[in-house]
C-alpha positions in Angstrom: 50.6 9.8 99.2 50.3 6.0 97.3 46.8 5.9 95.8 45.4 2.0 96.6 43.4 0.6 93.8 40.1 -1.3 94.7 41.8 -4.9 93.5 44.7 -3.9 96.3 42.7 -3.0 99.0 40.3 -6.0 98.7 42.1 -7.9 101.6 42.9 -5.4 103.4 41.3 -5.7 107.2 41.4 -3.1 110.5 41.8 -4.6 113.7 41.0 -2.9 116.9 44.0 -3.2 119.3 43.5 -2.9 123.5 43.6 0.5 124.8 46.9 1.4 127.1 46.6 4.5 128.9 44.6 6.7 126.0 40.8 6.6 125.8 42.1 6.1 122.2 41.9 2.2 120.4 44.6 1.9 118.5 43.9 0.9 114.7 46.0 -1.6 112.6 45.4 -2.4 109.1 46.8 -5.8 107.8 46.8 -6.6 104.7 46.1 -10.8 105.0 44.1 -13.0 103.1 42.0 -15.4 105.1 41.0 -18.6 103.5 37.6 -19.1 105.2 36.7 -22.2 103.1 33.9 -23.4 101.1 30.9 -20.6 100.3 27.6 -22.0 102.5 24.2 -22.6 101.0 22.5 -19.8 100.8 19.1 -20.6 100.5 16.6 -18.0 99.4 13.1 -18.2 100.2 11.5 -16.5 97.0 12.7 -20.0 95.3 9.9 -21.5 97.0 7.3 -19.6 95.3 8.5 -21.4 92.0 6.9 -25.2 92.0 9.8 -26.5 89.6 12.2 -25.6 92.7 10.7 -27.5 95.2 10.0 -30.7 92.9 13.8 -30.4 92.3 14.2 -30.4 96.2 12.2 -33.1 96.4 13.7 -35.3 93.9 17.6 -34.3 94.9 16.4 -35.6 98.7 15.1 -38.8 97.7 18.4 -39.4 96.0 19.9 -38.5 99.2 18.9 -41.6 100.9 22.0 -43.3 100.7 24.3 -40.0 102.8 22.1 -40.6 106.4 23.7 -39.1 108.2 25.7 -37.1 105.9 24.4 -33.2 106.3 28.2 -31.8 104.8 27.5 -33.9 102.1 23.9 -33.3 101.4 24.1 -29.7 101.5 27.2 -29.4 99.6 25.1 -31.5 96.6 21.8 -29.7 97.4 23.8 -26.4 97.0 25.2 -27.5 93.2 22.2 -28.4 92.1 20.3 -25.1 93.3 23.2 -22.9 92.2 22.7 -24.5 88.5 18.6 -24.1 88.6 18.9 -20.3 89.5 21.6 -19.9 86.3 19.5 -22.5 84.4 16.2 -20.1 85.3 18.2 -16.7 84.6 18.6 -15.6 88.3 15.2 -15.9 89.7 15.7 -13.4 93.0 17.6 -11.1 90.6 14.4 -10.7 88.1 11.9 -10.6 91.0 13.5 -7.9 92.6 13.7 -5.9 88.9 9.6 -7.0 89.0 9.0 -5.4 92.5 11.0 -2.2 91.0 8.9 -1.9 88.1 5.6 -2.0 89.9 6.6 0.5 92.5 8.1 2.7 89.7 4.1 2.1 87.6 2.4 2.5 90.7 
């Protein structure tokens, strides 16, 4: 038996195949990378609760006035700038959640 490190097995996908005449589903496993483009914005609301987030917001859309009609384009620049903030700000959902640990932790 081949042992399968993690780094091999990281495109590695099951597919369900159509029953014939067994209540049993056939399994494949294919190993194929699918190029499913560009990350989206992900957007996280606890960002909101920091003022100097939504100034930056604010600012990055007036400066958007020139894209109407342009949402690809304005998310894909809205999404650079916020990705840089939360590395700027050292990871603010990652330092919440370790806040909310602590106080449960304390009590």
């Amino acid at each position: 038996m081949e042992i399968i490190s993690k780094e091999e097995m990281k495109d590695l996908q099951q597919l369900g195949l159509k029953r014939s005449v067994s209540d049993h589903i056939p399994i494949l496993q294919v190993d194929a990378k699918i190029d499913w483009g560009p990350r989206p914005l992900k957007f996280i609301n606890g960002w909101l609760k920091k003022k100097d987030c939504v100034g930056l917001i604010e600012k990055e859309r007036t400066h958007m006035d020139s894209l109407n009609g342009q949402v690809a384009r304005k998310l894909r620049k809205l999404k650079r700038v916020l990705k840089k903030w939360n590395r700027d700000n050292g990871n603010v959902l990652e330092n919440r959640i370790a806040d909310c640990e602590e106080r449960l932790r304390n009590g």
